[in-house]
N, C-alpha and C positions, 0 to 999 in steps of 0.2 A: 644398720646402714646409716650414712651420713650424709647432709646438706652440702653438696659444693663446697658452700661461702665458708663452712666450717668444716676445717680439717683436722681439728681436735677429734679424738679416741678414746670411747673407755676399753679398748680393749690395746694395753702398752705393751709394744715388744719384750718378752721374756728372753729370748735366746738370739744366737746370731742367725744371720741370714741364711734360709736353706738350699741358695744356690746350688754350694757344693754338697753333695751328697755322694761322692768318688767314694769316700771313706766305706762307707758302708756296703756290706758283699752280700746278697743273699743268703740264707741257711735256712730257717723255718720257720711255720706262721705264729700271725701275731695277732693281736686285736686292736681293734678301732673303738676308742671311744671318743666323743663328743658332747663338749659342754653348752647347755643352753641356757635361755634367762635373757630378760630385762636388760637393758642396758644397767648397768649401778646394782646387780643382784649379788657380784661376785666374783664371776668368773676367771677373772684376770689374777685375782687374788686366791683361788681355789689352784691355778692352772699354776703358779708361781711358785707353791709353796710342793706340790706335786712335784715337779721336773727340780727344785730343791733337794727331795731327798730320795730319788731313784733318777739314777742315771740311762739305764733301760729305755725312759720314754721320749718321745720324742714328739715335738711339738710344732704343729702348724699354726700361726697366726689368724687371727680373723682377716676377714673380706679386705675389711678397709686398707687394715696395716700392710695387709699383701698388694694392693691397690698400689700402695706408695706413691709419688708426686703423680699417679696417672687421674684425670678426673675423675671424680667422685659420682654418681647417681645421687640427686637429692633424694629425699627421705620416703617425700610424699612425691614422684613425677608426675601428677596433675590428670591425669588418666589410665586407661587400660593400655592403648598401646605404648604411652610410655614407661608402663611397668614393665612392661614385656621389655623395652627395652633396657631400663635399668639392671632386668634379671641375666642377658646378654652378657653387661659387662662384668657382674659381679660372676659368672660363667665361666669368665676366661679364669679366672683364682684354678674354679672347680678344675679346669682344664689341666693348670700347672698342678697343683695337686696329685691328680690322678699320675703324672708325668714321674716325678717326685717321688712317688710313691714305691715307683717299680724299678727304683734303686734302690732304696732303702734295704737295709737289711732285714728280712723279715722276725730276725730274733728282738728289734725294738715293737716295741708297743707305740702305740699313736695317739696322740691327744691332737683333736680338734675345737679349737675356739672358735665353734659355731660352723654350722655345716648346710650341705644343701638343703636339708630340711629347714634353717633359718629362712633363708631366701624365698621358701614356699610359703612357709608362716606368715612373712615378712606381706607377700600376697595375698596371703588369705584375707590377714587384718585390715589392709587398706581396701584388700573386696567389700569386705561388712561394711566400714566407716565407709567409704566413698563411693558404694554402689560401682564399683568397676568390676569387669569379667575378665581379669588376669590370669587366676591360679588356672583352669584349664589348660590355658595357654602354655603356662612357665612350665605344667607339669609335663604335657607334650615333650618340650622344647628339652626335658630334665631327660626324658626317654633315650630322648635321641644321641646329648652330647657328652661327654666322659666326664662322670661324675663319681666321689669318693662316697659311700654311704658308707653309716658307721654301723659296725656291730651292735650298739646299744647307744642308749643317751642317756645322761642327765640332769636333767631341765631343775634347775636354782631356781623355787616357786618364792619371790618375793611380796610384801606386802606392801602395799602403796604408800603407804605411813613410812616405810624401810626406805624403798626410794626415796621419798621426797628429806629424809634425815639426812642420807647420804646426798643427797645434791646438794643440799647447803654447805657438806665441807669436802666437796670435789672441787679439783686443780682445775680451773679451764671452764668453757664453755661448754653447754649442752642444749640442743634442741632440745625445747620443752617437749615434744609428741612424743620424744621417745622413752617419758615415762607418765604418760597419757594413760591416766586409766582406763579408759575406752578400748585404747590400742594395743597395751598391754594384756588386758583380758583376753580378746580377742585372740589374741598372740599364742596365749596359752592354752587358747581353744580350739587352736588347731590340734597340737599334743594330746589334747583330753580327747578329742575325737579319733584319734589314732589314723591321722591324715599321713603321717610320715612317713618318709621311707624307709629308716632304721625299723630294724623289727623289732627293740622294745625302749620304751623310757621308764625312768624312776623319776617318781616327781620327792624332790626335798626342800625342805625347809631352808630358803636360803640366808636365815639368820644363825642353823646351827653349823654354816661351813667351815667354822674354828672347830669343830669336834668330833662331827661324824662325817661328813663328806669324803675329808682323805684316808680315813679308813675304807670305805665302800667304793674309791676308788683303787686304791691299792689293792682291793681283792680281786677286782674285774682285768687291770692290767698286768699285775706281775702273776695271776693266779696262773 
């Protein structure tokens, strides 16, 4: 998730706009999967290099880049109900999503750049850090409104060292918290608690996503 003030992305549009989805008829089912991690762990480069060499999959952007010129939720919103609110607007994605979804042809496969479970994470870790009572809240709030949960995840386990290499030769700006060791951990600690809604993760090394990553993905989607 991103600061207003800054409307820089690490997560860069790969495909065009999924407005239209006419194209696609139903036929039969598919799987969901969804990429997680650190801001700067991969994913964008993991998801890029995927929908590269299988045409089958089909890709929803993250929050933000679905966001487009609409305002941003800062990072940290300075409290509990303003989490609650921030999780609201990053909600409506969830909403289009699910909308999206139920056009698509079910013979593609689905890759998600970060999912509802991000957004719960997302709460958990500013719960720890800033002592706020959100995650109840957002999960409530998750119950009630139409949301895409994915068949499985992937969670890109980066190492702090790994971020901060990558930050020095990233395009653009970046809120420092968002690879806050603190926040990060945290982050990931929601996934090791098996807080999520996806019914299972794989945690991998996100420095070997040149080699084994799109193998293990290519088995889960086209399998």
């Amino acid at each position: 998730m991103r600061e207003v003030s800054d409307k820089s992305s690490d997560c860069a549009p790969l495909r065009d706009s999924i407005d239209d989805v006419s194209e696609f008829a139903p036929s039969h089912p598919r799987s969901i999967l969804a990429i997680e991690g650190p801001s700067l762990s991969g994913k964008t480069t993991l998801i890029a290099r995927i929908l590269a060499a299988h045409t089958q999959v089909f890709h929803f952007g993250c929050y933000v880049e679905a966001l487009g010129a609409s305002p941003i939720p800062p990072f940290d919103p300075g409290s509990t109900a303003g989490q609650v609110e921030a999780f609201l607007v990053f909600a409506q994605v969830e909403a289009e999503r699910s909308a999206k979804l139920a056009l698509l042809d079910p013979a593609y496969s689905v890759l998600f750049d970060r999912s509802i479970d991000s957004l719960l994470a997302h709460a958990y870790a500013l719960d720890k850090l800033r002592r706020y009572d959100s995650l109840p809240r957002v999960r409530d709030l998750a119950a009630q409104l139409p949301v895409s949960v994915p068949d499985a995840t992937f969670f890109l386990d980066a190492a702090p060292s790994l971020l901060r290499s990558r930050l020095e030769t990233r395009m653009g700006a970046l809120p420092p918290m968002f690879i806050d060791d603190e926040f990060v951990a945290a982050f990931k600690e929601f996934f090791e608690l098996d807080m999520q809604l996806s019914p299972s993760v794989t945690f991998i090394d996100a420095a070997s996503v040149e080699d084994v990553i799109p193998l293990l993905m290519t088995d889960f989607l086209l399998k």
